[in-house]
TIRO-2110 file (N, C-alpha, C; in Angstrom, 1 decimal):
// TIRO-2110
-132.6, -38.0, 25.7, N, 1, A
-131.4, -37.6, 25.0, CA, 1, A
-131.4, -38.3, 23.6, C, 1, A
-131.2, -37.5, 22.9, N, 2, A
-131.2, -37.7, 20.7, CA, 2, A
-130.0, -38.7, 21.0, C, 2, A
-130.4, -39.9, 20.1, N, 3, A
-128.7, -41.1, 20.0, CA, 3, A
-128.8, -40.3, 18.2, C, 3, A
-127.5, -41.0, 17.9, N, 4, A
-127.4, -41.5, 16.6, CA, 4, A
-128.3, -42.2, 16.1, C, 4, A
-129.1, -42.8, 16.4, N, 5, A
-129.8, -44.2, 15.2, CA, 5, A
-131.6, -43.1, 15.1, C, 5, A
-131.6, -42.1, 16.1, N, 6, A
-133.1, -41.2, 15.9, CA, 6, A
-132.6, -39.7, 15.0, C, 6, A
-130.9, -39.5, 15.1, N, 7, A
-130.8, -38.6, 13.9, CA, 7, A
-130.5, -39.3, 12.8, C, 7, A
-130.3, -40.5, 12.6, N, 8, A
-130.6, -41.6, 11.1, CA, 8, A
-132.0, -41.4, 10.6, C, 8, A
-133.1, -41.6, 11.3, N, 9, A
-134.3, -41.8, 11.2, CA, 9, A
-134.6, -39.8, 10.4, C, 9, A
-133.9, -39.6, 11.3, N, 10, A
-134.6, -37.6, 11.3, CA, 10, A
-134.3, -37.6, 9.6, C, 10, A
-132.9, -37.8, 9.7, N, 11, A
-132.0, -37.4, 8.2, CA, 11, A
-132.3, -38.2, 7.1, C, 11, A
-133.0, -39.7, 7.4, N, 12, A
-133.1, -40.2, 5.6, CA, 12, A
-134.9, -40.0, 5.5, C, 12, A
-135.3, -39.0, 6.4, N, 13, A
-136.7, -38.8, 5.8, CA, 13, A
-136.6, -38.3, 4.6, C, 13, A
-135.3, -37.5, 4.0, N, 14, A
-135.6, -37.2, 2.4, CA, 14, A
-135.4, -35.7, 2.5, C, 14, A
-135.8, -35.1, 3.2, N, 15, A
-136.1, -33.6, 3.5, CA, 15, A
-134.6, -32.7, 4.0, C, 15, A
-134.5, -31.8, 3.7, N, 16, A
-133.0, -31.0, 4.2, CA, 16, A
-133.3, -30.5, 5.5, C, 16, A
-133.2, -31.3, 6.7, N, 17, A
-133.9, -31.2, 7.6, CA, 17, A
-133.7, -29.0, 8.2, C, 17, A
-132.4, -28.5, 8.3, N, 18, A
-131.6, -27.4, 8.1, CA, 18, A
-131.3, -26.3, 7.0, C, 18, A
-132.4, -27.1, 6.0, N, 19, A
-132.0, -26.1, 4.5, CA, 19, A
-130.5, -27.1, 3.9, C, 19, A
-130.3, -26.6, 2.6, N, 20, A
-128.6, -26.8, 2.1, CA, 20, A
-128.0, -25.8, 1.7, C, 20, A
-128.0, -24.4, 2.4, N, 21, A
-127.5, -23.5, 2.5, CA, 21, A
-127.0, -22.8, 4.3, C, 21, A
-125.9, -22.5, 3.8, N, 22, A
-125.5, -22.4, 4.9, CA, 22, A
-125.8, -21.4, 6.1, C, 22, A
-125.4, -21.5, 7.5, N, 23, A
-125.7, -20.8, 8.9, CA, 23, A
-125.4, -19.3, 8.0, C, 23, A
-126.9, -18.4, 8.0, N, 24, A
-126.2, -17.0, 8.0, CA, 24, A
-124.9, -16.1, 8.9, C, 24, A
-125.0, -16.6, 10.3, N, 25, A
-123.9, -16.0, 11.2, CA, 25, A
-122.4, -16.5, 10.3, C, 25, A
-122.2, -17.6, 9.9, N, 26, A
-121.0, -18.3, 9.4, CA, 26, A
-120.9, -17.7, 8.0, C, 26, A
-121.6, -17.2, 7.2, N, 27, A
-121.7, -16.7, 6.6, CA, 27, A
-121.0, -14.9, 6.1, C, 27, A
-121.7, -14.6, 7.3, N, 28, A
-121.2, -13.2, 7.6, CA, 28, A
-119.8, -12.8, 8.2, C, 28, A
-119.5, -14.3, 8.8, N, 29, A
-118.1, -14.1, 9.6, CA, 29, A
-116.7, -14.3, 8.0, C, 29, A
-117.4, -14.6, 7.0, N, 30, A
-116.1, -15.2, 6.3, CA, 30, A
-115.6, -14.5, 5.7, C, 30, A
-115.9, -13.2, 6.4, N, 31, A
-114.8, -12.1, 5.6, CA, 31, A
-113.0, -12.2, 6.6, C, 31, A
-113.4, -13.0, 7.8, N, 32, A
-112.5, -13.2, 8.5, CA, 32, A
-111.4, -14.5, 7.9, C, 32, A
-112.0, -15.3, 7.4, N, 33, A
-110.9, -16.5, 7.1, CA, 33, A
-109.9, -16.5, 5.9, C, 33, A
-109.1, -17.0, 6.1, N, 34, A
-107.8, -17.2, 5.3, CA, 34, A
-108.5, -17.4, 4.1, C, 34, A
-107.6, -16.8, 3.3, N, 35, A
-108.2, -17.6, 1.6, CA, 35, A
-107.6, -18.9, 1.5, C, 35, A
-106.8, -19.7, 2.3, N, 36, A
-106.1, -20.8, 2.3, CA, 36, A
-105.7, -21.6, 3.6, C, 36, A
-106.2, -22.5, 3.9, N, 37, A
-105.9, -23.1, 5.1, CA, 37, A
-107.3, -24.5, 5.2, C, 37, A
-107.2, -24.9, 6.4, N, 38, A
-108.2, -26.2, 6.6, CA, 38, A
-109.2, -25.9, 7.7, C, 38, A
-110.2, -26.2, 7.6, N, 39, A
-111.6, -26.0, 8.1, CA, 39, A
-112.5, -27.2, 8.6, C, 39, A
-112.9, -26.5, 9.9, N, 40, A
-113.7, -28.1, 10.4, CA, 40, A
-115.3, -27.5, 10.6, C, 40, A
-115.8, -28.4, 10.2, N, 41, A
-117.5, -28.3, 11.0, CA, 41, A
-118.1, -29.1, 11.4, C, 41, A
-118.3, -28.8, 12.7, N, 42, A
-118.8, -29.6, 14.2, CA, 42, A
-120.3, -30.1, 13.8, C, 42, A
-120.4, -31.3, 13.9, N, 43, A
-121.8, -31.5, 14.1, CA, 43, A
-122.7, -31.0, 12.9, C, 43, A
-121.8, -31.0, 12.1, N, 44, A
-122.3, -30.5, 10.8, CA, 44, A
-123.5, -31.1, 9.8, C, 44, A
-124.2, -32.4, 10.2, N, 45, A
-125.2, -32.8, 9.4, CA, 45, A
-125.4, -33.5, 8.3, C, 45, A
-126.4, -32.0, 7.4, N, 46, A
-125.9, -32.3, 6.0, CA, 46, A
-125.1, -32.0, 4.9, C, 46, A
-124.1, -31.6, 5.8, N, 47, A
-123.5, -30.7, 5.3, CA, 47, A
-123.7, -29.5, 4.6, C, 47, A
-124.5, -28.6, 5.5, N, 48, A
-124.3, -27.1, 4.8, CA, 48, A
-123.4, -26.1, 4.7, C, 48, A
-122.8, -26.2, 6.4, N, 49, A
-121.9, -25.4, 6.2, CA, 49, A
-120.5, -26.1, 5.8, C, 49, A
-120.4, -27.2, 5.8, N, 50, A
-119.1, -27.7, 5.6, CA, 50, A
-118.7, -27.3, 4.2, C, 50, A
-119.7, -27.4, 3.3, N, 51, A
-120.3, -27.3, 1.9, CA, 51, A
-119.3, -26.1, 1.5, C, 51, A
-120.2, -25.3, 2.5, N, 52, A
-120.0, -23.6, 2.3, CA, 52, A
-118.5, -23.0, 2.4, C, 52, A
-117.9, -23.7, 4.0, N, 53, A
-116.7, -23.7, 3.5, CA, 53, A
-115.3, -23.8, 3.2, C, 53, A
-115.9, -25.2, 2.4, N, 54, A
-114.9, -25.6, 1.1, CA, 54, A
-115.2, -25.1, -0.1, C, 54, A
-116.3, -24.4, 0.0, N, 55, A
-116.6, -23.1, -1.6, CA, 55, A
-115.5, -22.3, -1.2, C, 55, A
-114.9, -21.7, 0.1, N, 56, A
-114.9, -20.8, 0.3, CA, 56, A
-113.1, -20.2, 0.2, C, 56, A
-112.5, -22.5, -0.2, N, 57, A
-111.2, -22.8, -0.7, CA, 57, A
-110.5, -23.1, 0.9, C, 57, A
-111.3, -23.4, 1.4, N, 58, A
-110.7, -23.7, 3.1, CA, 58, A
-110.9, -25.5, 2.8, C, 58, A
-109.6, -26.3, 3.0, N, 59, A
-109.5, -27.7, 2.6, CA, 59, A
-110.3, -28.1, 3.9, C, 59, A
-112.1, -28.7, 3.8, N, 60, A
-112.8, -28.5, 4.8, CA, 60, A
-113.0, -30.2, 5.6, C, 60, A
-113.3, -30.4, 6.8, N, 61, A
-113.4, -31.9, 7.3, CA, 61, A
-115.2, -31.4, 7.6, C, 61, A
-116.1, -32.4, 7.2, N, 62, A
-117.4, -32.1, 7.9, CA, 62, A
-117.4, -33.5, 9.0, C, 62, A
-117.7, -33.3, 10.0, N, 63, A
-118.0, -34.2, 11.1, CA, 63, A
-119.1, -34.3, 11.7, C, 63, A
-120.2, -35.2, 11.5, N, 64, A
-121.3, -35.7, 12.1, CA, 64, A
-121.1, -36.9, 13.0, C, 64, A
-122.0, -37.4, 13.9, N, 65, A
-122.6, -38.6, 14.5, CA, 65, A
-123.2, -39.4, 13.7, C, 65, A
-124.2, -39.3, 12.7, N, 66, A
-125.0, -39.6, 12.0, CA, 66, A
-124.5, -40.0, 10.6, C, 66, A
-124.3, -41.7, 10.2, N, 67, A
-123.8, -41.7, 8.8, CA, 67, A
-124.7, -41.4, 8.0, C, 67, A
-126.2, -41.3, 8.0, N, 68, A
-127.2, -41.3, 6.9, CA, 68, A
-126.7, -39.8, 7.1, C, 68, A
-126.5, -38.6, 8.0, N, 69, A
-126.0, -37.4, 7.7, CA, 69, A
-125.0, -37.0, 6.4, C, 69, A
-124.2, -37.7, 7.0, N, 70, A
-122.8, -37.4, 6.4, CA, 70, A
-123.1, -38.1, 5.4, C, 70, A
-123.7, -39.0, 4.5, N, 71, A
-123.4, -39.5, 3.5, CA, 71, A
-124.6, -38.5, 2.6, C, 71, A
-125.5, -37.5, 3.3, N, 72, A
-126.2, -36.6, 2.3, CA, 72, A
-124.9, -35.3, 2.5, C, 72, A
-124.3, -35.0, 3.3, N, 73, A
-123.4, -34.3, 3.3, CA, 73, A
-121.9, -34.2, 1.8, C, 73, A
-121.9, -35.6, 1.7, N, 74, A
-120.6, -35.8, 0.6, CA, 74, A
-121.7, -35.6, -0.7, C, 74, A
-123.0, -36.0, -0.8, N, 75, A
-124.0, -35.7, -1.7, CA, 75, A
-124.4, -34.3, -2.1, C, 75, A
-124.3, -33.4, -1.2, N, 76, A
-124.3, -32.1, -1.3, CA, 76, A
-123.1, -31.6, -1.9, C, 76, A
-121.8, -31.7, -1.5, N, 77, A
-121.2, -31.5, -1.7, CA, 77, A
-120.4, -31.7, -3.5, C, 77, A
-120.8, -32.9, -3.6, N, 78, A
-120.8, -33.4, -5.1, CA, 78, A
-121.8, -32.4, -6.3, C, 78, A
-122.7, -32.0, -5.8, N, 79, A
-123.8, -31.5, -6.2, CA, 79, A
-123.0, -30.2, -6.5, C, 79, A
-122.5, -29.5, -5.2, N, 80, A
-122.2, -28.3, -5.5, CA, 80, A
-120.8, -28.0, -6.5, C, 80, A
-120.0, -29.5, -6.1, N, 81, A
-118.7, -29.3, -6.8, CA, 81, A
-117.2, -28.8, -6.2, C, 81, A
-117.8, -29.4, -5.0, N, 82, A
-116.7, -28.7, -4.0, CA, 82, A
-116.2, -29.8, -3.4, C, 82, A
-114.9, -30.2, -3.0, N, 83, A
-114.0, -31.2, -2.5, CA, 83, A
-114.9, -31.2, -1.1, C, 83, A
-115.0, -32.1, -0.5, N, 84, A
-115.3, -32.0, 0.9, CA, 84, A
-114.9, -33.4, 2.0, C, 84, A
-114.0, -33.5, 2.7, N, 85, A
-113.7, -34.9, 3.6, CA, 85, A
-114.8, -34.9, 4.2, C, 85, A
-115.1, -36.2, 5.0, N, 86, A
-116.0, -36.3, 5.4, CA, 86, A
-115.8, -37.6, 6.9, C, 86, A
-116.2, -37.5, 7.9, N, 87, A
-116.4, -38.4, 9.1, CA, 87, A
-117.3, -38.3, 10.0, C, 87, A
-117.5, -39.8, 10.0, N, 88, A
-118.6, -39.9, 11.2, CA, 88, A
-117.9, -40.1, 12.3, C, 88, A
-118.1, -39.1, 13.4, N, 89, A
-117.5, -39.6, 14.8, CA, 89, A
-118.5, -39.2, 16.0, C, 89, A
-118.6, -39.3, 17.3, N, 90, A
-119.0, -39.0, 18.4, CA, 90, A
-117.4, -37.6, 18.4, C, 90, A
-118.0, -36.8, 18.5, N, 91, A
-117.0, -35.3, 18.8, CA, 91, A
-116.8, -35.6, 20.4, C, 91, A
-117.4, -35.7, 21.4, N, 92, A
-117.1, -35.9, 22.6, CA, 92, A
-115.8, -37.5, 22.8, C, 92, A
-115.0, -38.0, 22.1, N, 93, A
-114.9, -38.9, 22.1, CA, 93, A
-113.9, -39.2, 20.4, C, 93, A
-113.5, -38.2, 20.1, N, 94, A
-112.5, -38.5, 19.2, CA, 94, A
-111.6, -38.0, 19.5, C, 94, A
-110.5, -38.4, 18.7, N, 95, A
-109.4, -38.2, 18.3, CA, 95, A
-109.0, -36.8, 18.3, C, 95, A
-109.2, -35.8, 18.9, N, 96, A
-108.7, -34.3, 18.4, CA, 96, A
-107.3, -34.6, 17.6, C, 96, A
-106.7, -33.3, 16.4, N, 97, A
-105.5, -33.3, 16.0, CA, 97, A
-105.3, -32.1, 16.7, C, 97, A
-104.1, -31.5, 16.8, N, 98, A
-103.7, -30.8, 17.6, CA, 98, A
-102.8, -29.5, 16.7, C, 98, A
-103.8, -28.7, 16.6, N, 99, A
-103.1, -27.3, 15.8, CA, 99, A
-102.8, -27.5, 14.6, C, 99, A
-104.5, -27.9, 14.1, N, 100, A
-104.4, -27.8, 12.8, CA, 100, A
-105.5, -27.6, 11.6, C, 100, A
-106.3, -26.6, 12.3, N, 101, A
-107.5, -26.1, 11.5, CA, 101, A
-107.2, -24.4, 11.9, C, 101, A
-107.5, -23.7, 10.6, N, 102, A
-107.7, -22.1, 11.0, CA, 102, A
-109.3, -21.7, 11.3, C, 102, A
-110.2, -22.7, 10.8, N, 103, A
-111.5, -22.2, 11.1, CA, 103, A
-112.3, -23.5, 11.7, C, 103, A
-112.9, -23.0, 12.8, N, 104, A
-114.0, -24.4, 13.0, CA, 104, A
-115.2, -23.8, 13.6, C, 104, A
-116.5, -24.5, 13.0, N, 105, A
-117.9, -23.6, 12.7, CA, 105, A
-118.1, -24.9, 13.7, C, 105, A
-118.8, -24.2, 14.9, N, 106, A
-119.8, -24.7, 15.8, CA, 106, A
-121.0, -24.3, 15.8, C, 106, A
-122.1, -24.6, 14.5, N, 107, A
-123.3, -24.2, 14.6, CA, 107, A
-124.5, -24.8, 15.0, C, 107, A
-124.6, -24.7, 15.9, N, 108, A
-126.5, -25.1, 16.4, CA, 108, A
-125.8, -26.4, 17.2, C, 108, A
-124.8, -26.8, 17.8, N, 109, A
-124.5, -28.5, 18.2, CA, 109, A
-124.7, -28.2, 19.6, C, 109, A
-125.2, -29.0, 19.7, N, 110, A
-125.6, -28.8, 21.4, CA, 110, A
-125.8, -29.7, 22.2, C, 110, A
-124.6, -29.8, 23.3, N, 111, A
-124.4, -30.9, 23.8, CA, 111, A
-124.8, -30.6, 25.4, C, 111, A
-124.4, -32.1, 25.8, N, 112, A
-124.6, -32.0, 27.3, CA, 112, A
-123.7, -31.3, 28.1, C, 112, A
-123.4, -30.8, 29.5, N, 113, A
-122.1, -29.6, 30.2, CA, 113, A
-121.3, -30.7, 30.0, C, 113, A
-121.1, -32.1, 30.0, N, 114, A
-119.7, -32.9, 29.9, CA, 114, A
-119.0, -33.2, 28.6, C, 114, A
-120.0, -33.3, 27.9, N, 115, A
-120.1, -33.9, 26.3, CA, 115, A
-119.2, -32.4, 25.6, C, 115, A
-120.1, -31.1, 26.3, N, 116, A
-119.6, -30.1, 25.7, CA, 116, A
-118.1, -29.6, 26.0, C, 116, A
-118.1, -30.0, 27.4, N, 117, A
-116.3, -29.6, 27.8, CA, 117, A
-115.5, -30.2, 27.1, C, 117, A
-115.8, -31.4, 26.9, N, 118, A
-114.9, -32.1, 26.1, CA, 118, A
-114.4, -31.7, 24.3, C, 118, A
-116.0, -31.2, 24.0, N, 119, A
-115.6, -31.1, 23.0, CA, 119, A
-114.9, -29.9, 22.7, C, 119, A
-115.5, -28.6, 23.7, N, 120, A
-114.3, -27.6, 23.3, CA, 120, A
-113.3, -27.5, 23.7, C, 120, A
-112.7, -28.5, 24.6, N, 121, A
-111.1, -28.5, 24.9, CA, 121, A
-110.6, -29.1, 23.3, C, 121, A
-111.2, -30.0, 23.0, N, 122, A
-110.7, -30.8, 21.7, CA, 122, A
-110.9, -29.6, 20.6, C, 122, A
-111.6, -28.4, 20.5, N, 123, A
-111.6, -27.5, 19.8, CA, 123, A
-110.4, -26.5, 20.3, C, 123, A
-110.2, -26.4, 21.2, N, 124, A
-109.0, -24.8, 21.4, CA, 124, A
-108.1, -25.8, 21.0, C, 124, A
-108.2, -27.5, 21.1, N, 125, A
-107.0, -27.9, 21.0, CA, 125, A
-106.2, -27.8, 19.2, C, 125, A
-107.3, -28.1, 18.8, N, 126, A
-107.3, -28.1, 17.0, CA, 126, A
-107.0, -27.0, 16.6, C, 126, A
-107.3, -25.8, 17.1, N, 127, A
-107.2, -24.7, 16.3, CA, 127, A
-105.4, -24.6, 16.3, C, 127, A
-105.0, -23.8, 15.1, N, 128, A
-103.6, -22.9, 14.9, CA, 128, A
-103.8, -21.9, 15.5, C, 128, A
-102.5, -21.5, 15.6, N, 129, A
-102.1, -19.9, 16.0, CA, 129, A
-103.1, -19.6, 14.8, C, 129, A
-104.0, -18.0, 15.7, N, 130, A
-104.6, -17.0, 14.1, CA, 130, A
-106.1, -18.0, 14.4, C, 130, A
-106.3, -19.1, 14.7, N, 131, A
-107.1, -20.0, 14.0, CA, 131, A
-108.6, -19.4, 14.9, C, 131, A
-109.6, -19.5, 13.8, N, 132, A
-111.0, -18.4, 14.6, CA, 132, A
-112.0, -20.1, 14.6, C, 132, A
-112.8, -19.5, 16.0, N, 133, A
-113.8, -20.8, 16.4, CA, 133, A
-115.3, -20.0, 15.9, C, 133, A
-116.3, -20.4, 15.1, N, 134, A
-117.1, -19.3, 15.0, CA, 134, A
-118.3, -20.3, 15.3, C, 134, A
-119.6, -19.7, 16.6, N, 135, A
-120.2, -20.3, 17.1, CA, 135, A
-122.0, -19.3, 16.9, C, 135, A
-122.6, -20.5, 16.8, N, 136, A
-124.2, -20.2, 17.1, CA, 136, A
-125.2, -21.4, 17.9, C, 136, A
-125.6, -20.7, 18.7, N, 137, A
-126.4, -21.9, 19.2, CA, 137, A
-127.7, -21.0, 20.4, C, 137, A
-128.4, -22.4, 20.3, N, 138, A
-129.4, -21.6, 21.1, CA, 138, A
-129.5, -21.1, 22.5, C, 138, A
-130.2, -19.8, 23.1, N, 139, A
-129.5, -19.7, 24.4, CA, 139, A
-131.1, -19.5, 25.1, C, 139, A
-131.0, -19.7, 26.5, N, 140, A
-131.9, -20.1, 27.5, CA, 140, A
-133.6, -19.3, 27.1, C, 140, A
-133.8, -18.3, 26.4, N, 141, A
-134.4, -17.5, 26.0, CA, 141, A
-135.1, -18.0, 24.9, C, 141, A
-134.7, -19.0, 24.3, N, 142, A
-135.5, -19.9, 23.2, CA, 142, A
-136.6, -20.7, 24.1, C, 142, A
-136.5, -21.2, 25.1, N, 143, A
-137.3, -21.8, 26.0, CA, 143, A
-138.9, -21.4, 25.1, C, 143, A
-139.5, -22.3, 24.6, N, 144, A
-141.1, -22.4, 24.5, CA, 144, A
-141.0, -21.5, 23.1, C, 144, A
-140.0, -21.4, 22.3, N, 145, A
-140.6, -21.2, 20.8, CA, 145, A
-140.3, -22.5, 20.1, C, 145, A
-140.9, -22.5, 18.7, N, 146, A
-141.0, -23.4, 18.1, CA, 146, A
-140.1, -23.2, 16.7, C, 146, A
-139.0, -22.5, 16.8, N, 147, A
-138.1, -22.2, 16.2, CA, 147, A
-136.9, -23.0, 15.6, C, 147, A
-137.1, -23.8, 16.7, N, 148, A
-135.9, -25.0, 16.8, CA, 148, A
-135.5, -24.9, 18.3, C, 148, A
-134.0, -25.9, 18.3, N, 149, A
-133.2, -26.1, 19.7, CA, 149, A
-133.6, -27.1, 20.7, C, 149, A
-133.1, -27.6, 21.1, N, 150, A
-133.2, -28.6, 21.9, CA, 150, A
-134.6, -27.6, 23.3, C, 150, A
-134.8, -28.9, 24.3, N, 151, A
-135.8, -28.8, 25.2, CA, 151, A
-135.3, -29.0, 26.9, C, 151, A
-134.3, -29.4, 26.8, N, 152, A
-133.1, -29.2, 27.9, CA, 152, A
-132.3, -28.4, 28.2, C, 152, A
-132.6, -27.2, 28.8, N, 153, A
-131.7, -26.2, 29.8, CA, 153, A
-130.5, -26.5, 29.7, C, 153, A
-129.7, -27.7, 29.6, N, 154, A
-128.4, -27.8, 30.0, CA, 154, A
-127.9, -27.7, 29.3, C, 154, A
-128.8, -28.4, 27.7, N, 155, A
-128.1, -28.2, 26.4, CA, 155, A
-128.1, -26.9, 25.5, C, 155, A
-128.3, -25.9, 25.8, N, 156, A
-128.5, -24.9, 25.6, CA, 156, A
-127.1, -23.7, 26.2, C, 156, A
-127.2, -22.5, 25.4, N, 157, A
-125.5, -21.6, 25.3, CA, 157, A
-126.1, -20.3, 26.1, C, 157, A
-125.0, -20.3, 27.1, N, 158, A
-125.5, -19.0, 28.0, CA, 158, A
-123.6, -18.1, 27.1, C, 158, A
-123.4, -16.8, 27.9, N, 159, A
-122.5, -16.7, 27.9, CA, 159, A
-121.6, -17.1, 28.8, C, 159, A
-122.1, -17.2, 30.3, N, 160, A
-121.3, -17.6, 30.9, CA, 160, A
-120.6, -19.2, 30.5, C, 160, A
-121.5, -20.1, 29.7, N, 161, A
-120.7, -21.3, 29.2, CA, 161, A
-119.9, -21.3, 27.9, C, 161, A
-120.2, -19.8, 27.2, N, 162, A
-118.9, -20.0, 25.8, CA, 162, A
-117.6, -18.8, 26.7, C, 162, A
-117.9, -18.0, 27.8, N, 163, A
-116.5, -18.1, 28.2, CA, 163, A
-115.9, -19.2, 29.2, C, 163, A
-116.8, -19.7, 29.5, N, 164, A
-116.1, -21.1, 30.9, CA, 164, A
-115.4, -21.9, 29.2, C, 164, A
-116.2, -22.1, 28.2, N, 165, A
-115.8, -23.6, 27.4, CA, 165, A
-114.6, -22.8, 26.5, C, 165, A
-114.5, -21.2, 26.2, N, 166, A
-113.3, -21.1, 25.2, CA, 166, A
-112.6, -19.8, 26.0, C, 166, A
-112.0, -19.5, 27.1, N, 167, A
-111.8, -18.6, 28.2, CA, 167, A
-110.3, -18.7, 27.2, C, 167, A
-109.7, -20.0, 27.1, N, 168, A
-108.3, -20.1, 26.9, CA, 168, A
-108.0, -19.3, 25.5, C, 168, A
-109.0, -18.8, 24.5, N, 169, A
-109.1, -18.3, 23.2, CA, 169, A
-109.4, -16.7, 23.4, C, 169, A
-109.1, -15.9, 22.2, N, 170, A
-109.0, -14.3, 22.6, CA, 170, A
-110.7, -13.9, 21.8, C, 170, A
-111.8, -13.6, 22.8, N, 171, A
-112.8, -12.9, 22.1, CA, 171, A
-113.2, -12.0, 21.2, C, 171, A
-113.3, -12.1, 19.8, N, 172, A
-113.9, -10.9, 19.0, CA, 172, A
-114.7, -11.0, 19.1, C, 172, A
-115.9, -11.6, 19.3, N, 173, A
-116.9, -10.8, 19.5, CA, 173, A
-118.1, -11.5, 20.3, C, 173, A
-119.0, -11.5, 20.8, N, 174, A
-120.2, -12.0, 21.6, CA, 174, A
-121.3, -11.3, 21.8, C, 174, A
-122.6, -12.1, 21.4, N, 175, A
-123.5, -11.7, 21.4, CA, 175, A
-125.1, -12.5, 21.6, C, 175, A
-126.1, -12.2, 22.1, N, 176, A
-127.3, -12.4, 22.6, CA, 176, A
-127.8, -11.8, 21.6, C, 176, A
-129.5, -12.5, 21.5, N, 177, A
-130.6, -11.7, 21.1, CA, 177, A
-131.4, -12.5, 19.8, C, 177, A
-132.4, -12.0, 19.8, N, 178, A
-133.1, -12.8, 18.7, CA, 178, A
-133.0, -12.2, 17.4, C, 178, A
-132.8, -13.7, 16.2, N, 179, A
-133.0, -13.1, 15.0, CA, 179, A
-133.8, -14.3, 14.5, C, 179, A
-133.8, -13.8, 12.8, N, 180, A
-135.0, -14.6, 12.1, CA, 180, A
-134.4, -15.8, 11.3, C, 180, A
-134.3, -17.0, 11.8, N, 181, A
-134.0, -18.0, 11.1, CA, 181, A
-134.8, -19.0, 10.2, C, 181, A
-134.1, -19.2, 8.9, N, 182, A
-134.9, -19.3, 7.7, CA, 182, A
-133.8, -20.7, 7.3, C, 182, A
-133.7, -21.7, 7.9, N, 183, A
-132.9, -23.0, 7.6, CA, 183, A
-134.0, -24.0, 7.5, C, 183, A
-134.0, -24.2, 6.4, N, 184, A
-135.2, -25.7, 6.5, CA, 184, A
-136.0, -25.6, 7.4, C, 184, A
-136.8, -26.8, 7.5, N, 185, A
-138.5, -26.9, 8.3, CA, 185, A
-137.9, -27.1, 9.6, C, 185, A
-136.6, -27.5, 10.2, N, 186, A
-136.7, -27.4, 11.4, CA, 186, A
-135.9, -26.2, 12.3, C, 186, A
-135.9, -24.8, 11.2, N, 187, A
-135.5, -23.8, 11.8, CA, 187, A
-135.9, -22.8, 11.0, C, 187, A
-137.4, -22.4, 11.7, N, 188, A
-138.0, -21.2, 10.9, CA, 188, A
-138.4, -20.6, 12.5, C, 188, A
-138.1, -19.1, 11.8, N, 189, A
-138.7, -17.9, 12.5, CA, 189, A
-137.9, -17.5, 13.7, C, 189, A
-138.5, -16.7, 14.5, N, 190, A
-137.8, -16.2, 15.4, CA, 190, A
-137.3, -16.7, 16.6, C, 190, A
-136.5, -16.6, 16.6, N, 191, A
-135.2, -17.4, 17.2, CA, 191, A
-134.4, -16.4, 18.4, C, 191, A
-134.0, -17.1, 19.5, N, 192, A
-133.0, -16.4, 20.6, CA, 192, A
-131.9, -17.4, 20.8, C, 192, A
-130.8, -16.8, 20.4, N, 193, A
-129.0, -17.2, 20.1, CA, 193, A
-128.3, -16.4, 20.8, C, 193, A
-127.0, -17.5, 21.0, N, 194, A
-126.0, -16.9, 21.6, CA, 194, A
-125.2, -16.9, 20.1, C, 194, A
-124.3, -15.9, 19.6, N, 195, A
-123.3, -15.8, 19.0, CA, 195, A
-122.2, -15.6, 19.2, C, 195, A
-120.9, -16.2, 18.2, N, 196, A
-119.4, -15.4, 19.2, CA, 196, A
-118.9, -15.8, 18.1, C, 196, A
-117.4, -15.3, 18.2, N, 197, A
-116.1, -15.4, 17.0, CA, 197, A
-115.1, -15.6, 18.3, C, 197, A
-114.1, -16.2, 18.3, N, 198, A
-112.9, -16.3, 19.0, CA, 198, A
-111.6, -16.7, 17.8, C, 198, A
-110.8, -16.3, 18.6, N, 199, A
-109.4, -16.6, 17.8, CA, 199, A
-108.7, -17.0, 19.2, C, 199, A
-107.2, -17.6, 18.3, N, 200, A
-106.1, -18.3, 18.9, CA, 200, A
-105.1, -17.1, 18.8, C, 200, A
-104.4, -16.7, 19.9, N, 201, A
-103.8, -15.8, 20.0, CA, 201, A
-102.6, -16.1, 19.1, C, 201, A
END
């Protein structure tokens, strides 16, 4: 199991380990978000997508594990010119606030079945009424590419675990299948993903 102190090591090699542009899926979803409201990103890194959006005028929180993350994260962010908060926390194990983000981007985080319940109860819990969870991650079908994604079965996104982890949220949309990911050296080529959008009724 990856701690904190070996995604320290990963992140101050220098290199954007994910690219510094943001998840295409999160991308494509932002015709959905408020032109005004507050935004979280899970596990967010170096901050790409947190980056992205607080471009996007969404008052954004980026949240990693990793402080050498998060401190190329507010770096990015400076660069781009874009306000961006910033915390380092264990997500399994914080603080949730309670109905008060309209968007929160769970891209590529992939936890253990306990680590993960936790964190998306702490997710339905944060969202507002209206408020959309928008998710990518790898699903059992990545097994043996060199694409990216973890190497543990359990950490890995079926559908039956994004409806068990967000059942209590109303589905727009869900989906399987492989595409071509182009994020930094540690996410090239073809790739098999689960994707989804949910909202808060």
């Amino acid at each position: 199991m990856s701690t904190s102190l070996a995604w320290d090591e990963r992140y101050g090699a220098g290199e954007w380990l994910f690219g510094d542009r943001p998840n295409d899926y999160l991308r494509a979803q932002s015709w959905r978000f408020p032109a005004r409201g507050e935004a979280l990103a899970l596990g967010d890194g170096e901050g790409r997508n947190g980056t992205f959006l607080a471009g996007c005028g969404l008052d954004t929180l980026s949240v990693d594990w990793s402080p050498v993350a998060v401190a190329r994260a507010a770096e990015l962010a400076r660069a781009r010119g874009v306000p961006l908060r910033t915390a380092v926390a264990d997500l399994a194990r914080w603080d949730w606030p309670e109905a008060r983000f309209d968007v929160i981007a769970w891209i590529f985080l992939h936890l253990p079945p306990e680590d993960r319940a936790a964190v998306a109860a702490g997710t339905v819990r944060a969202l507002r009424p209206g408020g959309l969870l928008v998710l990518e991650g790898f699903s059992p079908a990545q097994s043996g590419r060199r694409s990216g994604g973890p190497r543990e079965p359990a950490l890995l996104w079926t559908r039956a675990a994004a409806e068990d982890a967000f059942g209590a949220l109303t589905l727009l949309e869900c989906t399987e299948g492989t595409v071509k990911l182009d994020e930094g050296p540690k996410h090239q080529g073809e790739a098999e993903v689960l994707r989804g959008v949910w909202r808060v009724a």
